[in-house]
N, C-alpha and C positions, 0 to 999 in steps of 0.2 A: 350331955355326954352320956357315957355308960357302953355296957360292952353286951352282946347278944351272941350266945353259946352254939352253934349248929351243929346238931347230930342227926346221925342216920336214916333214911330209905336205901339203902344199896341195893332191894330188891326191885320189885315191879311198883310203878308209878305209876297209877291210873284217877284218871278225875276231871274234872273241870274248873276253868277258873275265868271267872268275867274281868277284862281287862277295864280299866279307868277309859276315859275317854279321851282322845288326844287332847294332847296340852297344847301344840301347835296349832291346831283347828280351833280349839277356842279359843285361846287367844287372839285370832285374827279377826274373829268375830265378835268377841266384848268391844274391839275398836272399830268394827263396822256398826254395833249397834252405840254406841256412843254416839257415834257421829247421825244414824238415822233418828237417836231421840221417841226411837218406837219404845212399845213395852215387846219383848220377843217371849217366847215358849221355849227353853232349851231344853234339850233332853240329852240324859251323859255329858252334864258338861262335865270338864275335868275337875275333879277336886284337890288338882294337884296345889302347892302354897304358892308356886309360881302365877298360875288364873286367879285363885283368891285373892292371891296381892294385886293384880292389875284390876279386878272388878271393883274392887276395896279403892282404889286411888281413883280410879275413872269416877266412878260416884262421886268421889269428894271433889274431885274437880270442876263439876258440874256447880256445885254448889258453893263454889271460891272465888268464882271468875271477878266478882266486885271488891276482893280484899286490895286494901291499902298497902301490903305485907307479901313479901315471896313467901308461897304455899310450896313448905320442905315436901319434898316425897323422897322416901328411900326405897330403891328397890331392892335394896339387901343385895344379894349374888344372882340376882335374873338378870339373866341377858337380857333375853326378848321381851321382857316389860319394860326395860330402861332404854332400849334402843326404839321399840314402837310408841311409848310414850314424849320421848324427846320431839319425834317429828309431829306426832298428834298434837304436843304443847304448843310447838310454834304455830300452830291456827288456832288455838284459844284464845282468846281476848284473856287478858289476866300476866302477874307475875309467878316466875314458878322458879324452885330451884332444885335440881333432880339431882339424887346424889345415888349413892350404892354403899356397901364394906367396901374393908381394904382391896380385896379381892377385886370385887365390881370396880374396885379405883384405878387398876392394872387393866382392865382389860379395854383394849385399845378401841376408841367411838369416833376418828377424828373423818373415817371418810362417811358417815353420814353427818357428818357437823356440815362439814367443807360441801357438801351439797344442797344440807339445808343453807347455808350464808347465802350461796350461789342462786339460789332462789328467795333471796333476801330477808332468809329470817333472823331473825333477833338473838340469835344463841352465842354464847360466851364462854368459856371457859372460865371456872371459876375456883378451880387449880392448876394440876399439872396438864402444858396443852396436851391431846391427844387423847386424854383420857376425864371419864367422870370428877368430881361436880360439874355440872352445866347450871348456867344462868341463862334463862331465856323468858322474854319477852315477846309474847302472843300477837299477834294480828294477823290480817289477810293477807295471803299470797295468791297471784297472781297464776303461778304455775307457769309452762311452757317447756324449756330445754336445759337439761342439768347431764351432765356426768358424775358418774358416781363409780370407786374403786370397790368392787363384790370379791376381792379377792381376800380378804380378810372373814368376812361374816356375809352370808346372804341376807340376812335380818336388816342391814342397810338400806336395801334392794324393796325388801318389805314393804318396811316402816314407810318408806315414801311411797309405795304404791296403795296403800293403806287410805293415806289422806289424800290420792291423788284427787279422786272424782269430787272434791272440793274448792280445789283451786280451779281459779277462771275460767282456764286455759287449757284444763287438764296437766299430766303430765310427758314429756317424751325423755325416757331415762338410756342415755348411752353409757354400757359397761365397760370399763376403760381396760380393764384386767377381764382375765375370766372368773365368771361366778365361784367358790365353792357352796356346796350342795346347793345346785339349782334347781334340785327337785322341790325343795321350799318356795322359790320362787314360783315356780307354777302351779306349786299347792294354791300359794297368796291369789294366781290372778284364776286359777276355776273356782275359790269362793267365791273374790269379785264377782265373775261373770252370774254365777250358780242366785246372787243375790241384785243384778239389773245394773251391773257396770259391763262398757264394751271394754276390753283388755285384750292384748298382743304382748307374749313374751316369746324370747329367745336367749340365746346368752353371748349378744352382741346388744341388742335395746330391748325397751318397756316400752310399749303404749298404752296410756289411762286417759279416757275421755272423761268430760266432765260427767258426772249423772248425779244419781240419788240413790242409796242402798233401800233396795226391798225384803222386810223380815219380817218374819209372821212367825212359826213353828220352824226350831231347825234342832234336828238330830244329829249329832255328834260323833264320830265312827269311834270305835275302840281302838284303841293309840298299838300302830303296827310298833313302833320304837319300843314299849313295853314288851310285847310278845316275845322281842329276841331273848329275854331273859329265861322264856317257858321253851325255847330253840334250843338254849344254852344247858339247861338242866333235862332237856329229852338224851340230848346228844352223848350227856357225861354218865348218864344212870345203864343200870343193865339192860331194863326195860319199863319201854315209857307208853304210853299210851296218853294226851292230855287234849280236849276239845275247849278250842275256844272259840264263843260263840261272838257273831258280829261281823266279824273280818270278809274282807270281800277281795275277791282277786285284782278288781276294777279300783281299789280304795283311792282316792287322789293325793295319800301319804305316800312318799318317796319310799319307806322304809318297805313296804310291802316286797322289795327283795329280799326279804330276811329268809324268806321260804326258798330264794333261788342260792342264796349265799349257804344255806346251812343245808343244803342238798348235798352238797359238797362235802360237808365234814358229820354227815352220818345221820338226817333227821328227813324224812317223806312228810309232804305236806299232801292232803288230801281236802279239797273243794267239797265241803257238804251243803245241802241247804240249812242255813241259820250260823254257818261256822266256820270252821275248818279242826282237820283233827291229825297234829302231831304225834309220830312214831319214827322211833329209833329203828335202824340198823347197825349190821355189825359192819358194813362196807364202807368208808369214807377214804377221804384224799390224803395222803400220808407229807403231802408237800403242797400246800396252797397258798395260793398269790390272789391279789383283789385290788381294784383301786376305790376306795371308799370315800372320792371325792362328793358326792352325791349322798354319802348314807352315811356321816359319820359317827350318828350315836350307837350305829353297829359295832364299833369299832370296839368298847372292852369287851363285850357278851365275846365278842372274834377271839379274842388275843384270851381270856380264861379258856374258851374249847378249846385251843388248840395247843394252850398250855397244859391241861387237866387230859389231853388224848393223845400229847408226844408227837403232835405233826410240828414238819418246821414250815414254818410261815413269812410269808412276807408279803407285806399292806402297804400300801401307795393311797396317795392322796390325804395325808393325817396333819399336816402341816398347822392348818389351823385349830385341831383340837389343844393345842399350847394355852389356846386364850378363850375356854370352855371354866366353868366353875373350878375348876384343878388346872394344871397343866396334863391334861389326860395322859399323853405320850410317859412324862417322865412319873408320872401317880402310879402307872399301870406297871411300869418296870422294877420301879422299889417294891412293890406288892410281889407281882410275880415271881419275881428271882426270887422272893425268900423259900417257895417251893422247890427249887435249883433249876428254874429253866433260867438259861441266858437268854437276855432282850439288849438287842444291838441299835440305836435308834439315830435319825438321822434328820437331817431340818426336813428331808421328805418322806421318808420309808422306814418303817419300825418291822423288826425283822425280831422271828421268835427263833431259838436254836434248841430244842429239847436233848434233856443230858443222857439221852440214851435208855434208859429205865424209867418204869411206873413212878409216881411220888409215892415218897415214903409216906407212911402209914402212920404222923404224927400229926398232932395237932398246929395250926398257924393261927397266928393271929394277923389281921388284914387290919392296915390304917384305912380311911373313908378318903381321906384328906379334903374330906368338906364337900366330898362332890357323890350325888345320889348314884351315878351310875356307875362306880364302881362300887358303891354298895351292894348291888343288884347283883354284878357281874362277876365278883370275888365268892358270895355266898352258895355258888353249886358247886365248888370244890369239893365241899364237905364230900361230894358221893366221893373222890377219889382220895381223899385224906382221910384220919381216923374223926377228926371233930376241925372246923373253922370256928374262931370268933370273931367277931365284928367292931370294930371301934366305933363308936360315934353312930347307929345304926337309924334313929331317928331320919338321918338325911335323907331316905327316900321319899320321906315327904312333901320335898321340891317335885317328883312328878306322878308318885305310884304308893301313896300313904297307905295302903293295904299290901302290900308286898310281901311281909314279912306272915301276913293271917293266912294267903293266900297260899305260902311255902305250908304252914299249917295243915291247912286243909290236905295238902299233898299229902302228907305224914314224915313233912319234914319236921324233927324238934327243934324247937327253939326257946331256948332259957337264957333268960336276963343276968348277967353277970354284974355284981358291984363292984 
């Protein structure tokens, strides 16, 4: 725990800052390389705690498969380690028993269980159904035709298309609901492809043919999901100037709308060779709507601009950030409102109301409530408040463990509070 003090740049904000590597993209790829048994070349992989901890257990797994004894793994509060590892276990030979925190205990796993069963794996419930501990019992599957509910978590969707070129038969995955953010989905199946699997997505079916992952040298892109936080603080500052290098307009992360989202509420994106390079205007949308079913780690950087610039807002598609590290909707409302904007929230659409004047010009302190992106997404207020502090500030660790050096380098301060 511990508290981190943010004061001042209100002036101009010029600099560069190298973003972490997607967390997303590698993690798809420690469980393609698992499964190929190559030695790979990564470059940028993420060093976020979420990739650590999956490369950390996938190694140990390797080297368990003969225990007599279920091999505990805890994913702590990762989703997508504990949901891609659950479907990857069921094709291990071995026993396993995946567990998570309280947190990781709450958040709901039953329609990738209910898919793995259906393709006859060994998984169990080994508390409350629906949710983590899992007990599962490894062996071959066969593959073929499964339905699966994406309306919960795309990571579902994933994870089974992850181990599909495994099974016999491959895999054919009917979506019973619609996806949320299906742009992860077709992140998953252009690595596949990008690495010698045939894949076909839609967000009605999957198709995975049988193959064999090919991996030699793979570079990493720079995680667009991180960038929105460097969107977030061009937008709120007087004047911004900030290059970050890597980003490509072509990138096959979902998030790369963050450049089209925050066109909107006051920041130009400009296409260089090696980058792109953020700047502020004084022109933005005084009333903006978005549906963020596709992009929802956008969604605090969203909700602090347009908290911190007095637009009233309303977001669609947020339903599933409930069952994210926090409940993102109800985390980001108790925060914000301490500034006095009203946040009106609803099982679909969180709605911003700004109280009519600037924020006042005193210091806040922000809870974390455990979850890294509002860490990120609360800390560029400071331009529009006198000073922020940060509760529990470590958590960015889960995706963006230099976050805090990188506001540094800006000439944001930042002192440790006891």
């Amino acid at each position: 725990m511990g508290r981190l003090l943010l004061t001042g740049n209100t002036g101009k904000i010029r600099g560069e800052v190298s973003l972490p590597g997607s967390k997303s993209i590698s993690n798809r790829l420690l469980v393609m390389q698992a499964f190929s048994q190559s030695k790979v070349q990564f470059n940028n992989l993420s060093d976020s705690d979420d990739t650590r901890l999956l490369k950390f257990y996938l190694e140990r797994i390797a080297s368990c498969a003969t225990s007599s004894l279920p091999l505990v793994i805890d994913a702590a509060n990762a989703g997508a380690p504990l949901r891609f590892l659950a479907a990857y276990l069921s094709v291990k030979k071995g026993l396993w028993l995946l567990t998570g925190n309280e947190r990781m205990r709450k958040r709901p796993v039953e329609g990738l269980v209910l898919a793995l069963q259906e393709l006859g794996a060994d998984v169990e419930y080994a508390g409350e159904k629906g949710f983590p501990p899992l007990r599962i019992t490894g062996k071959r599957l066969a593959g073929d035709s499964v339905a699966v509910d994406a309306s919960v978590s795309s990571q579902f969707v994933s994870a089974l298309m992850l181990i599909a070129p495994y099974l016999k038969k491959g895999l054919h995955l009917r979506l019973t609901k619609k996806p949320v953010s299906f742009a992860y989905i077709e992140m998953t199946a252009k690595l596949m492809a990008q690495h010698g699997i045939v894949t076909e997505a839609s967000q009605e079916r999957v198709e995975v043919l049988p193959g064999v992952y090919k991996m030699e040298t793979v570079t990493v892109e720079p995680d667009w999901s991180a960038a929105s936080y460097w969107y977030l603080l061009a937008s709120l500052s007087g004047s911004t100037e900030i290059f970050l290098p890597g980003l490509l307009s072509d990138s096959i992360q979902g998030d790369r709308v963050v450049a089209k989202v925050f066109d909107q509420l006051g920041v130009s994106t400009r296409y260089e060779n090696g980058g792109i390079r953020l700047s502020n205007r004084q022109d933005f949308q005084t009333a903006f709507s978005y549906d963020f079913s596709s992009c929802p780690d956008l969604v605090p950087a969203v909700m602090a601009c347009c908290a911190g610039k007095g637009i009233r807002a309303s977001l669609t598609g947020i339903a599933h950030l409930r069952h994210k590290e926090s409940d993102r909707i109800a985390s980001m409302k108790t925060e914000l409102e301490k500034t006095g904007v009203v946040v009106k929230a609803t099982a679909q659409t969180v709605e911003l109301i700004p109280s009519g004047k600037e924020l006042e010009k005193t210091g806040c302190v922000f809870d974390t409530h455990g979850d890294h992106r509002l860490a990120m997404a609360l800390s560029p207020l400071m331009l529009k408040l006198k000073e922020v502090q940060i509760n529990d500030p470590e958590v960015v660790s889960k995706s963006y463990p230099r976050f805090w050096k990188d506001l540094e380098r800006l000439g944001i301060g930042t002192t440790t509070v006891s």
